[in-house]
C-alpha positions in Angstrom: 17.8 19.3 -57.5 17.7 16.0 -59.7 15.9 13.2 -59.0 18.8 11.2 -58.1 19.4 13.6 -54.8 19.3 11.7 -51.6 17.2 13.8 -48.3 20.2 12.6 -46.4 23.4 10.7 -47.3 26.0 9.3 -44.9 29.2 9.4 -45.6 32.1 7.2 -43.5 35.7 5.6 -43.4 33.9 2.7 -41.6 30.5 1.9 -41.9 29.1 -1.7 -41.1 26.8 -3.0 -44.6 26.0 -7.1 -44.5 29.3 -6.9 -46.6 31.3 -5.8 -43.6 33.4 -2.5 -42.6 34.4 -0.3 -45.1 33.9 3.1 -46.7 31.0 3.8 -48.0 28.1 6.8 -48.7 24.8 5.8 -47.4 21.5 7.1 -49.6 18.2 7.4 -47.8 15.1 8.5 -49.3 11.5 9.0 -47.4 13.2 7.0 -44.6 14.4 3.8 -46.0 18.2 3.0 -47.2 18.2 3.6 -51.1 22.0 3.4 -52.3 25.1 2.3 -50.6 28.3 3.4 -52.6 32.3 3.8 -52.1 33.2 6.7 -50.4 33.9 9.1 -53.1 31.1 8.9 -55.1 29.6 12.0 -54.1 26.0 10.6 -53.7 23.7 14.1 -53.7 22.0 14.7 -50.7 19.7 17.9 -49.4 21.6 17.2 -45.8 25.0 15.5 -46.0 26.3 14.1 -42.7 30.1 13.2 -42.7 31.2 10.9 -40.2 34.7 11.2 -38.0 37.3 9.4 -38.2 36.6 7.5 -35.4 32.8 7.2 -35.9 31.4 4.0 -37.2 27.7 4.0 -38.9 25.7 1.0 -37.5 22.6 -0.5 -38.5 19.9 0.6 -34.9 19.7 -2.3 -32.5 16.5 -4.7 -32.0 15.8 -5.0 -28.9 13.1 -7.8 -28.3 13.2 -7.6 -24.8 11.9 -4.8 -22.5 9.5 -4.0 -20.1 8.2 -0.9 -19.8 5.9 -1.5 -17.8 2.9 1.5 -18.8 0.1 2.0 -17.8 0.1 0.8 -14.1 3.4 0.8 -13.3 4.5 3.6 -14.7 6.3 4.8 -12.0 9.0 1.9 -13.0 9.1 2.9 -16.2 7.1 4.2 -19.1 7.3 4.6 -23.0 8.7 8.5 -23.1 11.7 7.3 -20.7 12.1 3.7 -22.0 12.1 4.8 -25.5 14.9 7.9 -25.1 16.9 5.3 -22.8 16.8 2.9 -25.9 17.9 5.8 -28.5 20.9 6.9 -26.2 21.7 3.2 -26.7 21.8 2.8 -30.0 18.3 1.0 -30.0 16.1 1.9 -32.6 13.5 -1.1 -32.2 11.8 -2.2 -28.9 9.3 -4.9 -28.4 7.8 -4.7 -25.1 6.7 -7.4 -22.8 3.0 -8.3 -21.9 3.9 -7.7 -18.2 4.6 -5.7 -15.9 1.8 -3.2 -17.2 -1.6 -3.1 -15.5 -3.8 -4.5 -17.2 -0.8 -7.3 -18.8 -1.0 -7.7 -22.5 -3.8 -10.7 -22.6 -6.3 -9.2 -24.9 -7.2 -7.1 -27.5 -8.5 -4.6 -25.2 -5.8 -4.4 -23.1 -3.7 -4.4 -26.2 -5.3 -1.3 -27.4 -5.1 -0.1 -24.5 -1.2 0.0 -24.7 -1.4 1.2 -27.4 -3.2 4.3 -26.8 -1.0 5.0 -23.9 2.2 4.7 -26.2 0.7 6.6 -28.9 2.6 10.1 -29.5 5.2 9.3 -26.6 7.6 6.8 -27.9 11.3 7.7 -29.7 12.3 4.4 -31.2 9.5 2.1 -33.1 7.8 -0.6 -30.6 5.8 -3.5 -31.0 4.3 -5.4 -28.6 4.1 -9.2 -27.4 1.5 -11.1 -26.2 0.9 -12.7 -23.1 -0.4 -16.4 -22.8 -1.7 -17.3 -19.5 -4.6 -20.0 -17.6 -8.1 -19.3 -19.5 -7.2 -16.8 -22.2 -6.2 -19.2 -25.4 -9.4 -17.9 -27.4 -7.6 -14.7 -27.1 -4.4 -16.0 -28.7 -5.8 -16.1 -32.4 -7.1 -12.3 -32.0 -3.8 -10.7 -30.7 -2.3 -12.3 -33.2 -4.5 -10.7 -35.8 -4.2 -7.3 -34.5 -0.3 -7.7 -34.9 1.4 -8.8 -31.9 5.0 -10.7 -32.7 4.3 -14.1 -30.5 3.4 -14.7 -26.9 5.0 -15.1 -23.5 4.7 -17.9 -20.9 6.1 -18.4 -17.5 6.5 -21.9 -16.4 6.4 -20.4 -12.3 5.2 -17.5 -10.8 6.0 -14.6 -12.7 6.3 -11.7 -9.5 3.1 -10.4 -10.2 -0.1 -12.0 -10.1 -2.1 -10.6 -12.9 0.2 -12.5 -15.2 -0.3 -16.0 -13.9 1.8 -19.1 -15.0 1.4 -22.1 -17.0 2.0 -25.5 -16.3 3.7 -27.5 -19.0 0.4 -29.0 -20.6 -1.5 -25.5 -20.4 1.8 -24.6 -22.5 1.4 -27.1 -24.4 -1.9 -26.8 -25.3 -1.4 -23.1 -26.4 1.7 -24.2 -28.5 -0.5 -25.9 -30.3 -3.0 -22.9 -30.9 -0.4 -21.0 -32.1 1.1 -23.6 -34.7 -2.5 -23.3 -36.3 -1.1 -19.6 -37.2 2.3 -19.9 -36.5 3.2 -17.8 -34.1 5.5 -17.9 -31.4 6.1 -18.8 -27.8 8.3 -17.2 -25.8 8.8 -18.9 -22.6 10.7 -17.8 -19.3 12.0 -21.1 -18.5 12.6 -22.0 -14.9 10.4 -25.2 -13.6 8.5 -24.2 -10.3 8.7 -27.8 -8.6 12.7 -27.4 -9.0 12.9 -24.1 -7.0 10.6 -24.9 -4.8 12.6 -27.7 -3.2 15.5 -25.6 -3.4 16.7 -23.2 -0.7 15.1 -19.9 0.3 16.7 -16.7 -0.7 16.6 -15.0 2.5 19.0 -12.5 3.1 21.4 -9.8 2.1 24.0 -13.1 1.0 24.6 -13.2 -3.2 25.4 -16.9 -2.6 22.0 -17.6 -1.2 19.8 -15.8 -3.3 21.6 -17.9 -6.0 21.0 -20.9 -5.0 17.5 -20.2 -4.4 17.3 -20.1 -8.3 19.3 -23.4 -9.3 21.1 -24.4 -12.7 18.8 -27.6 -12.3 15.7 -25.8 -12.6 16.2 -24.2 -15.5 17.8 -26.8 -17.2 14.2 -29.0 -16.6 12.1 -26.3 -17.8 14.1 -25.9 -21.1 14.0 -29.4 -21.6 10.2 -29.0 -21.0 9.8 -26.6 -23.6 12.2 -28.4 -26.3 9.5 -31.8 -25.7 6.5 -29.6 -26.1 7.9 -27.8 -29.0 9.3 -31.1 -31.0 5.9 -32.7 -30.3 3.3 -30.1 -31.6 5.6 -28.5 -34.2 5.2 -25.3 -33.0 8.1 -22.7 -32.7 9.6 -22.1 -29.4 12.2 -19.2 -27.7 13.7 -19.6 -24.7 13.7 -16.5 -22.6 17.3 -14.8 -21.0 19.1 -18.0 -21.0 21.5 -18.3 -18.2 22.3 -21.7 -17.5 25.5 -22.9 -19.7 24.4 -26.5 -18.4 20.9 -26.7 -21.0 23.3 -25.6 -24.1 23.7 -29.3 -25.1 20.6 -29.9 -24.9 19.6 -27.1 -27.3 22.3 -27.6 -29.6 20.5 -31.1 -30.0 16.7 -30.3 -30.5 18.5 -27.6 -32.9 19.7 -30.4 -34.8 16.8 -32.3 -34.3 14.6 -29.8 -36.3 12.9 -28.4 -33.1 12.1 -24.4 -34.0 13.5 -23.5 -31.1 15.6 -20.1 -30.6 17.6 -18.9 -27.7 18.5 -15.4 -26.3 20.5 -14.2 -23.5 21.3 -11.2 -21.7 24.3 -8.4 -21.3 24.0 -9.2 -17.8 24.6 -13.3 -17.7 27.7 -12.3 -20.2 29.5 -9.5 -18.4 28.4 -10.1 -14.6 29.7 -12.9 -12.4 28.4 -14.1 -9.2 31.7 -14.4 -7.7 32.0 -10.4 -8.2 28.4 -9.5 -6.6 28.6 -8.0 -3.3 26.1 -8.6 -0.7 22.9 -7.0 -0.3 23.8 -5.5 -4.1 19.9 -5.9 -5.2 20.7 -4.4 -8.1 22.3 -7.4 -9.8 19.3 -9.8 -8.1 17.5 -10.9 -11.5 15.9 -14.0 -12.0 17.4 -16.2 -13.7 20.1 -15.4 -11.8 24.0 -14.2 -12.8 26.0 -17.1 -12.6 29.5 -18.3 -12.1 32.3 -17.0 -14.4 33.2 -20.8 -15.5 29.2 -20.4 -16.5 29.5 -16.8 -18.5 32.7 -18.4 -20.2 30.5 -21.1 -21.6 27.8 -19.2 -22.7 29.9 -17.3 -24.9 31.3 -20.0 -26.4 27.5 -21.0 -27.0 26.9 -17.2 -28.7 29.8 -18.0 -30.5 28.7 -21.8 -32.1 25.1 -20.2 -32.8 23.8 -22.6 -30.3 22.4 -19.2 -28.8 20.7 -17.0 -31.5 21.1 -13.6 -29.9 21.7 -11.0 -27.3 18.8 -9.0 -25.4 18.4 -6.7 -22.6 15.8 -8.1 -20.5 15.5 -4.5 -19.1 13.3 -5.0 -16.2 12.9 -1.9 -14.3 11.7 -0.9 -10.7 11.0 2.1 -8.4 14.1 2.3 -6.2 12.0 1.0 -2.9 11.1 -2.1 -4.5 15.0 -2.9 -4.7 15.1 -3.1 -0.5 18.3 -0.9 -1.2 18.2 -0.2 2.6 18.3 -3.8 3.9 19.5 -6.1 0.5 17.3 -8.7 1.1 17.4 -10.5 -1.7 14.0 -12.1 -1.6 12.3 -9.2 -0.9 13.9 -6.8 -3.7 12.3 -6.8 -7.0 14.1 -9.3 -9.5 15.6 -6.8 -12.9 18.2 -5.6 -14.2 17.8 -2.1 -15.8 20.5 -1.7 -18.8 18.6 -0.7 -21.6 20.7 2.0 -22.7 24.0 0.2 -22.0 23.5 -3.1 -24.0 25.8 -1.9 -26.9 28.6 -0.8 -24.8 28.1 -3.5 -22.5 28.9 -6.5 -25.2 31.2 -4.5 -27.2 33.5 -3.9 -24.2 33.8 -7.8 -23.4 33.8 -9.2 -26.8 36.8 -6.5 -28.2 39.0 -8.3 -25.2 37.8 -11.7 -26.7 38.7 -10.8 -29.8 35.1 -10.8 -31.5 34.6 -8.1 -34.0 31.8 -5.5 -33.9 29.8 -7.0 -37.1 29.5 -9.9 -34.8 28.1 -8.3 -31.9 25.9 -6.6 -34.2 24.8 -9.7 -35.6 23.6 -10.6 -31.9 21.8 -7.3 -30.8 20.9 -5.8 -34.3 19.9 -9.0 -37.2 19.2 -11.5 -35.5 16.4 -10.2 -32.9 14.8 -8.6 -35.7 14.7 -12.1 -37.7 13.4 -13.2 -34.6 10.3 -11.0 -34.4 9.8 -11.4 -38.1 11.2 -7.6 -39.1 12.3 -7.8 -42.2 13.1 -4.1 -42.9 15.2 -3.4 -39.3 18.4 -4.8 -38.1 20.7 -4.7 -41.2 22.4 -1.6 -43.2 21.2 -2.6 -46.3 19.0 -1.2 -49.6 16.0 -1.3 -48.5 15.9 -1.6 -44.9 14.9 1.4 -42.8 17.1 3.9 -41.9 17.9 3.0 -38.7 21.1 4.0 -37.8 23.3 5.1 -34.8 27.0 6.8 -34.8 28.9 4.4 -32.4 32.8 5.7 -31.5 34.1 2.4 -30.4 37.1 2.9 -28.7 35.9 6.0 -26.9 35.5 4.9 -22.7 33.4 6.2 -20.5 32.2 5.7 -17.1 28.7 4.8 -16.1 26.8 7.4 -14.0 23.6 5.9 -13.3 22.0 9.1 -12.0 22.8 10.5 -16.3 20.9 7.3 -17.5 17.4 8.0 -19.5 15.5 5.3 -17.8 13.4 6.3 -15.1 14.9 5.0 -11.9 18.8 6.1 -11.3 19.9 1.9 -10.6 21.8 0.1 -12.1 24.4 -2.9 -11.4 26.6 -1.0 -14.0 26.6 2.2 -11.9 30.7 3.5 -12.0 32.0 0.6 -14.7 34.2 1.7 -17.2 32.8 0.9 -20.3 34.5 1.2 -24.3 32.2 2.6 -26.9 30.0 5.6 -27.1 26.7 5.7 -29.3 26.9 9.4 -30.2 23.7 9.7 -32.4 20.8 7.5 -33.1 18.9 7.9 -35.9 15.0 6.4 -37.0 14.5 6.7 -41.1 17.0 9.1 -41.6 16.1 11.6 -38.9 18.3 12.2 -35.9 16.6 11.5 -32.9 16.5 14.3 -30.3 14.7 13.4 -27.6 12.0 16.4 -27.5 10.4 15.2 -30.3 8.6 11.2 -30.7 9.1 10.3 -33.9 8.7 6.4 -33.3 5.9 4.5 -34.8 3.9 1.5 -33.3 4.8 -1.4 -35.4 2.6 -4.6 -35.8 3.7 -8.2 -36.9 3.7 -8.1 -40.8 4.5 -4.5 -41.3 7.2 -3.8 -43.7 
């Protein structure tokens, strides 16, 4: 064959480039996207996959948000099921969190750790954040150098108590740190002094458990982090934003010049509270799902880039720790396990807004890989890696948590009627099966 012969080509009615939908034949060569042509051009390739008429190529989805939760708590999850859940999903691209593993992600040797335990197990590619907590700043600088993507803060107790909190000055005083190298802070932003003077959550009642976990104490802990970001200069991300009432506020520092990014969850934009039954621990999450006047505005918020992008938070649990018998609310554990659902999940509410797919894409694909600094994932494009899924977007289907690839058979999805099906995934070119890991354990900087 002549040099100009692809190892695989695409070929599709619709496939979604940074140009848009359209026809096209995808080249890749030795994993990475080479040539992107009309359809019709006959690129060569040594395996030549032709798309359906209802099939749309996608670029794989970054998803900058999971816990897996290995080693120590592998039980709730762990690389080999997170990592197939994320390919049935369309995700190609995980970072995972510095909690709820044993020992948490706060230095090098823990780090390594990880990554031992990953190594040889994992579908998609994952990196790894960083976790910033009381006493371990003179480890920031090293986890940065050994290639983690930023570092994550809580401003209040986190659930566990290996990963301890931060007040506001301790955060501070790490920002700092990090804008010597800058890196990035990630903070989950709910201010402990606020919910501690609000109501407990006892009880199987939705209604309680949400007010337990007010608008106003999330709102003072974004503020927090917007001072603390504008005064050292360092660049700040706001964790699963759920509170519609802190948008002006970031839409200001925004303007300001404050590096400041936002996310939010699948959950906070297709969930209501008004819908949650009582003693459903499977929607209990922290921050909690709001009203539907609040999911309302926080799509407009998506919509006016006041809110950069769309995550999963996917925060597994062993089925005990969600008090399924009694649905006490403050005794269940506080996650929401959707990994594998995120794509459907948005798509299915933004087609009834009237928000195309390249926009949604945008959201869970582009712009969390710009976030962690990847600059060959997210996008179809020459050059990027082949990272791809084969999404059929107006084929429904119903959700059966027990068929789910995550470990524990909950979720607050379980029998919701859903549009869009990711029927392949594919990492550099190569379709992934499930038996066999092909991921790679990506560090900051690697292109």
């Amino acid at each position: 064959m002549s040099e100009e012969t692809y190892d695989v080509v695409f070929r599709g009615r619709q496939v979604l480039t940074t140009a848009g939908l359209a026809a096209r034949e995808v080249g890749i060569r030795d994993g990475v996207i080479t040539a992107i042509a009309p359809l019709g051009d006959g690129l060569p390739g040594r395996e030549v996959i032709e798309l359906a008429d209802d099939e749309t190529l996608l670029p794989g989805l970054v998803d900058t948000h999971v816990h897996v939760n290995e080693p120590g708590r592998t039980e709730w999850e762990g690389f080999a099921s997170a990592t197939r859940a994320a390919a049935a999903g369309g995700v190609t691209t995980i970072i995972d969190m510095p909690l709820n593993s044993i020992p948490p992600t706060t230095t090098v040797a823990a780090l390594k750790l990880k990554r031992e335990v990953a190594e040889d197990q994992v579908f998609v590619d994952v990196g790894f954040w960083g976790g910033a907590i009381p006493g371990n700043k003179h480890e920031l600088r090293p986890l940065h150098d050994e290639g983690v993507f930023g570092f994550k803060c809580f401003l209040l107790h986190s659930g566990v108590d290996e990963f301890p909190h931060l007040e506001a000055d301790e955060m501070e005083e790490d920002m700092a740190e990090l804008k010597s190298f800058d890196s990035l802070m990630i903070v989950h932003a709910e201010d402990a002094h606020a919910i501690d003077h609000a109501p407990h959550p006892g009880g199987d009642r939705y209604a309680m458990f949400l007010a337990s976990r007010p608008r106003g104490a999330e709102n003072k802990a974004v503020a927090e982090v917007i001072e603390r970001a504008r005064r050292t200069g360092a660049r700040a991300h706001i964790l699963h934003l759920s509170s519609s009432d802190a948008l002006p506020l970031i839409a200001t520092a925004k303007r300001d010049g404050v590096r400041l990014t936002v996310e939010t969850c699948p959950h906070y934009l297709t969930l209501t509270a008004e819908e949650i039954p009582n003693g459903a621990t499977a929607y209990k999450c922290c921050p909690p799902i709001r009203e539907a006047s609040n999911r309302e505005l926080l799509w407009a918020g998506l919509q006016d880039g006041t809110i950069d992008c769309i995550v999963s938070d996917h925060s597994p649990s062993t089925l005990d720790l969600k008090d399924l018998e009694n649905g006490d609310f403050a005794v269940a554990w506080g996650g929401v396990s959707s990994l594998q659902l995120g794509l459907s999940l948005i798509w299915t509410e933004a087609r009834h807004r009237g928000i195309p797919l390249e926009q949604v894409l945008s959201w869970m694909a582009a712009r969390p890989a710009q976030l962690a600094g990847l600059a060959n994932k997210g996008q179809l494009a020459v050059g990027y890696d082949a990272d791809l899924s084969v999404f059929a977007p107006d084929e429904a289907y119903v959700v059966d948590a027990s068929k789910l690839k995550h470990k524990n058979p909950i979720t607050p999805y379980d029998g919701k009627s859903l549009s869009g099906v990711v029927r392949q995934t594919y990492l550099r070119g190569t379709l992934i099966d499930g038996r066999t890991p092909n991921g790679k354990l990506i560090r900051r900087g690697d292109v």
